[in-house]
C-alpha positions in Angstrom: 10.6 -112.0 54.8 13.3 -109.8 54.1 13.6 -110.6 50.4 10.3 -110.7 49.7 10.2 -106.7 50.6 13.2 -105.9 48.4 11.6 -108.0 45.6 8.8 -105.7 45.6 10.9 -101.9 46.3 12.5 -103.4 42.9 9.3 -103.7 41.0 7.3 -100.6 41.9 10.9 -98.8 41.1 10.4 -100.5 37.8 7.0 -99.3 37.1 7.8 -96.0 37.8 10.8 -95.7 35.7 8.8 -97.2 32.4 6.0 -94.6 33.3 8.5 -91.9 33.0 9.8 -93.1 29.9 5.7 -92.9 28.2 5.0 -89.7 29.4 8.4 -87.9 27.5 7.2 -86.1 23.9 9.9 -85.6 22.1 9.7 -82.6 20.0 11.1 -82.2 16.4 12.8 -78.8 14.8 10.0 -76.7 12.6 10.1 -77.1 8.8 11.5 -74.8 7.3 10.6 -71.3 6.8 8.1 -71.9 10.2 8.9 -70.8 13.6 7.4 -72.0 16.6 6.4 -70.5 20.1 5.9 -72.7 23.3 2.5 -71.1 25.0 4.9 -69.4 27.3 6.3 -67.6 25.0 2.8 -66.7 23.3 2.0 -65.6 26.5 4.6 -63.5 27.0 4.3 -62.0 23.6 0.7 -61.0 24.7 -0.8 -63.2 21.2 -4.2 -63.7 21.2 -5.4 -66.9 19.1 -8.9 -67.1 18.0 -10.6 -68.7 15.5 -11.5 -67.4 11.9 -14.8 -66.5 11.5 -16.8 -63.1 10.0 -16.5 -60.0 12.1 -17.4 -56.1 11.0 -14.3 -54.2 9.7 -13.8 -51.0 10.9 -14.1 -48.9 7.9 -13.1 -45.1 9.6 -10.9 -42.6 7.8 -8.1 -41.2 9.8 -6.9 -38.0 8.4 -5.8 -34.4 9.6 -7.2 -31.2 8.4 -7.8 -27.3 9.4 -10.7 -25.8 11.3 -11.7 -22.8 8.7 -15.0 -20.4 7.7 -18.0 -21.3 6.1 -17.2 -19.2 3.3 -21.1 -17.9 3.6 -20.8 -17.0 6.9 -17.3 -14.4 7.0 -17.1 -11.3 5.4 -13.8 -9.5 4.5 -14.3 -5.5 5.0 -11.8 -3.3 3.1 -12.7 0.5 2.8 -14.2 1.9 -0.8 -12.4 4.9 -0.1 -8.6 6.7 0.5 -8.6 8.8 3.5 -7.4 8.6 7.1 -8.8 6.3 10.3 -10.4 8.9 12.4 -12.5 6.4 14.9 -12.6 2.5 15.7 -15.3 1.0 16.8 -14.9 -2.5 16.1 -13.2 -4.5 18.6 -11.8 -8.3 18.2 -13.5 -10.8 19.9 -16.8 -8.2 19.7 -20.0 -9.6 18.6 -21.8 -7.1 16.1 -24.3 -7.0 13.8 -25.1 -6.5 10.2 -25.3 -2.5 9.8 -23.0 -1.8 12.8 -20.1 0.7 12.9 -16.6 -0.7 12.7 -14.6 2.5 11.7 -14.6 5.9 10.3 -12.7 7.1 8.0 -12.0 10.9 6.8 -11.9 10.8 3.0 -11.9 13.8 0.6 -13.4 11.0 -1.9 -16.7 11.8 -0.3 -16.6 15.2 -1.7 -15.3 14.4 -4.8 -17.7 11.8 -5.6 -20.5 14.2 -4.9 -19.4 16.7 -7.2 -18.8 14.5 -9.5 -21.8 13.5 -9.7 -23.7 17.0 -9.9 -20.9 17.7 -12.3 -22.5 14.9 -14.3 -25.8 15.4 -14.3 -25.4 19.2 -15.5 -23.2 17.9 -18.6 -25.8 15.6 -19.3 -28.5 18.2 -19.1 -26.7 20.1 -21.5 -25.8 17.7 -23.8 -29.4 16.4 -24.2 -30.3 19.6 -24.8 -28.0 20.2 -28.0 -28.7 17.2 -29.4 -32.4 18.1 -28.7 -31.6 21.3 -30.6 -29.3 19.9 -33.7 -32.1 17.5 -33.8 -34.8 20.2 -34.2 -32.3 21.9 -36.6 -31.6 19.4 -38.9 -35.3 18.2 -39.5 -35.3 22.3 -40.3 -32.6 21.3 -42.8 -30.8 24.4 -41.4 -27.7 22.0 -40.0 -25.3 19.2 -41.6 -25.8 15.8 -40.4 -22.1 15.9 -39.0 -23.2 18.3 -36.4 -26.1 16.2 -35.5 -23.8 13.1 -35.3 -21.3 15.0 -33.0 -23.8 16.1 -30.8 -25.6 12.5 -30.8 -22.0 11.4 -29.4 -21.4 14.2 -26.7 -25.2 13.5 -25.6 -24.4 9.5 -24.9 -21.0 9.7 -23.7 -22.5 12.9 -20.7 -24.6 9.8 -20.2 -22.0 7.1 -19.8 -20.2 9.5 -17.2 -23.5 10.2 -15.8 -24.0 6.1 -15.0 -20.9 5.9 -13.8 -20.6 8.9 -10.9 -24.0 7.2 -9.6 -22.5 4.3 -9.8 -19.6 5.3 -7.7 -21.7 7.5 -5.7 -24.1 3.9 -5.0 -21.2 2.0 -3.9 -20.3 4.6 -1.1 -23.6 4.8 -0.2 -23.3 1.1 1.2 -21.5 2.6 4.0 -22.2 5.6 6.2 -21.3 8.5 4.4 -21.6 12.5 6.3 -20.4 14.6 3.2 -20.5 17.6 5.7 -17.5 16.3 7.5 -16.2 14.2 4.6 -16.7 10.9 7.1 -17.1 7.4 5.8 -18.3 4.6 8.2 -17.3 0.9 7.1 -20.6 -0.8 7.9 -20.8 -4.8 9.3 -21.7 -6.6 6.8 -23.1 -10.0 8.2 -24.2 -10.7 11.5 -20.7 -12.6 13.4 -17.4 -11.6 15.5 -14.5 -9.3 14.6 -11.7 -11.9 14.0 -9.2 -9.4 13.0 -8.7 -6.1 13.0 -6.1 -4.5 10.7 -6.2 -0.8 11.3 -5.2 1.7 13.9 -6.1 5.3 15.0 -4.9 8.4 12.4 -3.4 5.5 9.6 -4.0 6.3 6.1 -5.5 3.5 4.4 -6.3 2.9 0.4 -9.8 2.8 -1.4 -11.0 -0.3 -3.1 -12.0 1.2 -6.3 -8.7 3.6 -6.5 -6.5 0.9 -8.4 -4.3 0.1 -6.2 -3.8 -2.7 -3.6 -6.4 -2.4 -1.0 -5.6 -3.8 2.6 -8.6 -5.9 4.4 -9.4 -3.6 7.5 -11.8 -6.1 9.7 -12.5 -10.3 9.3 -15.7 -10.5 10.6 -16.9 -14.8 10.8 -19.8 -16.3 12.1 -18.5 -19.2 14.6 -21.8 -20.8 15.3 -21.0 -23.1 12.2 -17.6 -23.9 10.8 -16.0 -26.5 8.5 -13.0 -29.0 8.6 -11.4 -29.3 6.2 -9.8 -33.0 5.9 -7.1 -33.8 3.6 -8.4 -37.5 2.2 -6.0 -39.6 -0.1 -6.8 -40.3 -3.5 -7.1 -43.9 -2.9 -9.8 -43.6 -0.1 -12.2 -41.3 -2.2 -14.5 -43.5 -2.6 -15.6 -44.5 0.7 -16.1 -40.9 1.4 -19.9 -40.4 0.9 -21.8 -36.8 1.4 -24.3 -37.4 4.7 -21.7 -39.7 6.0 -20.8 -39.1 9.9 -17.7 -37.3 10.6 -16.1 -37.5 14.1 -13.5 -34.3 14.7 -10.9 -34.3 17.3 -8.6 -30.6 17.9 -5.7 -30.2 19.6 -7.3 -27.1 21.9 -10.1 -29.5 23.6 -8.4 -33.1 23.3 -11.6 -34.7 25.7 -14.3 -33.5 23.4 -15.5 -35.3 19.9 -17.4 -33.0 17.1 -19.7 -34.1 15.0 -20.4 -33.1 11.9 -21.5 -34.3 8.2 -19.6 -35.0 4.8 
C-alpha cells in the first residue's frame, strides 16, 4: 500500500514538471535596427496602439500677432496751426464724437490767414482791373502788346495767390476758428475714444502746413471693431483663405476665445 502511494506522488510530480517545461516562450533578441517594449513598459510609457485607418487632420494655424486699428476707424489729429495750448478738453479713455472739442489753441495764424486772404482778394480786384484796362487800351491801339502781356501775368498770378489764401483759409475752417480771440479748436474727427493724448496746458505746438515736423496731439480709435494682425509663414499661405474662421487668444483675458474672419 505504501508503494503504491509513492508510485503515484512520483507521476503527478512528473506531469507537473513537463507542463512547466510547455508553457516557457523563450524570447529571441530584436533584429537589428528594432527595439522592443514588453506591455509594461508600453504602459508605462503611456503608448497608445491603435489601428490605421482614416481620421480628419487637424488643419489649424498657430501663429502670434498684435491687436491694432482698423485703419478706417482711428484718426490721428495734429493741429493746422503754430500757436500755444490754451484749453483741453479731450480726455483719454473719453468717448467723443465727430465735431467735438479736444483743444484750443491760441494762434496768431488765425489772423494772418484772414488778412491774407482780404489782402488777396483786393490784389486780384486790382489786377483784373488793369488787365481789363490794357485790354480796352490796346484794342484802342493806344498800348504795346508787352504792357498787355505784363498785365495778363500780374492778373493770373493775384489769382493764383487768391486760390491759395482760400485754400489756406478752407483748411482752418475744418476746425473752430474765433478770429476775435485768435482761438483755434481741433475738432474730433470720427466718432471713437481718445487713445492718446500728447499735449499739455500753455505748450507751444507746430502747424501742419508750416513745414516743419508736426507732432500728433490726440489718437482718437474706434474699439468696437479691431484687427489681428497674424504673422503666417510663407509656407502656410495657402491654406489661409479670406472668410475662413479665425479663433484669437490675448494674454489680458486668457479664458476668453475671439472670433473673427480672414
Amino acid at each position: 500500500m505504501t508503494r503504491a502511494i509513492v508510485l503515484l506522488a512520483l507521476l503527478v510530480a512528473g506531469l507537473g514538471c513537463h507542463r512547466s517545461k510547455e508553457t516557457v516562450i523563450p524570447v529571441s533578441a530584436p533584429p537589428a535596427g528594432e527595439v522592443w517594449l514588453t506591455a509594461a513598459q508600453i504602459k508605462d510609457s503611456r503608448i497608445t496602439v491603435a489601428t490605421v485607418g482614416e481620421e480628419n487632420v487637424d488643419d489649424t494655424i498657430l501663429t502670434a500677432g498684435r491687436v491694432t486699428f482698423d485703419d478706417l476707424r482711428v484718426s490721428h489729429v495734429f493741429s493746422p496751426v503754430n500757436g500755444r495750448v490754451v484749453r483741453i478738453d479731450g480726455q483719454p479713455g473719453q468717448r467723443v464724437k465727430k465735431g467735438d472739442p479736444l483743444a484750443a489753441i491760441e494762434s496768431p495764424d488765425i489772423g494772418e490767414a484772414s488778412s491774407t486772404l482780404g489782402k488777396a482778394q483786393a490784389d486780384l480786384i486790382a489786377a483784373e482791373h488793369e488787365y481789363r484796362r490794357q485790354q480796352a487800351l490796346r484794342e484802342a491801339h493806344a498800348t504795346s502788346d508787352r504792357d498787355l502781356e505784363v498785365s495778363e501775368d500780374n492778373y493770373r498770378k493775384a489769382r493764383a495767390e487768391m486760390d491759395r489764401a482760400r485754400q489756406k483759409a478752407f483748411l482752418l475752417r475744418t476746425g473752430g476758428v474765433d478770429r476775435v480771440s485768435q482761438t483755434f479748436t481741433l475738432l474730433a474727427g470720427i466718432d471713437g475714444e481718445v487713445i492718446a493724448r500728447n499735449l499739455s496746458p500753455g505748450i507751444e505746438v507746430q502747424g501742419l502746413y508750416s513745414g516743419g515736423n508736426a507732432v500728433e496731439l490726440f489718437t482718437l480709435g474706434d474699439l468696437e471693431r479691431v484687427w489681428v494682425i497674424a504673422e503666417v509663414y510663407e509656407m502656410d499661405l495657402g491654406r489661409v483663405r479670406v472668410g475662413s474662421r479665425a479663433s484669437v487668444k490675448v494674454v489680458a483675458y486668457p479664458q476668453q476665445r475671439f472670433v473673427g474672419k480672414v
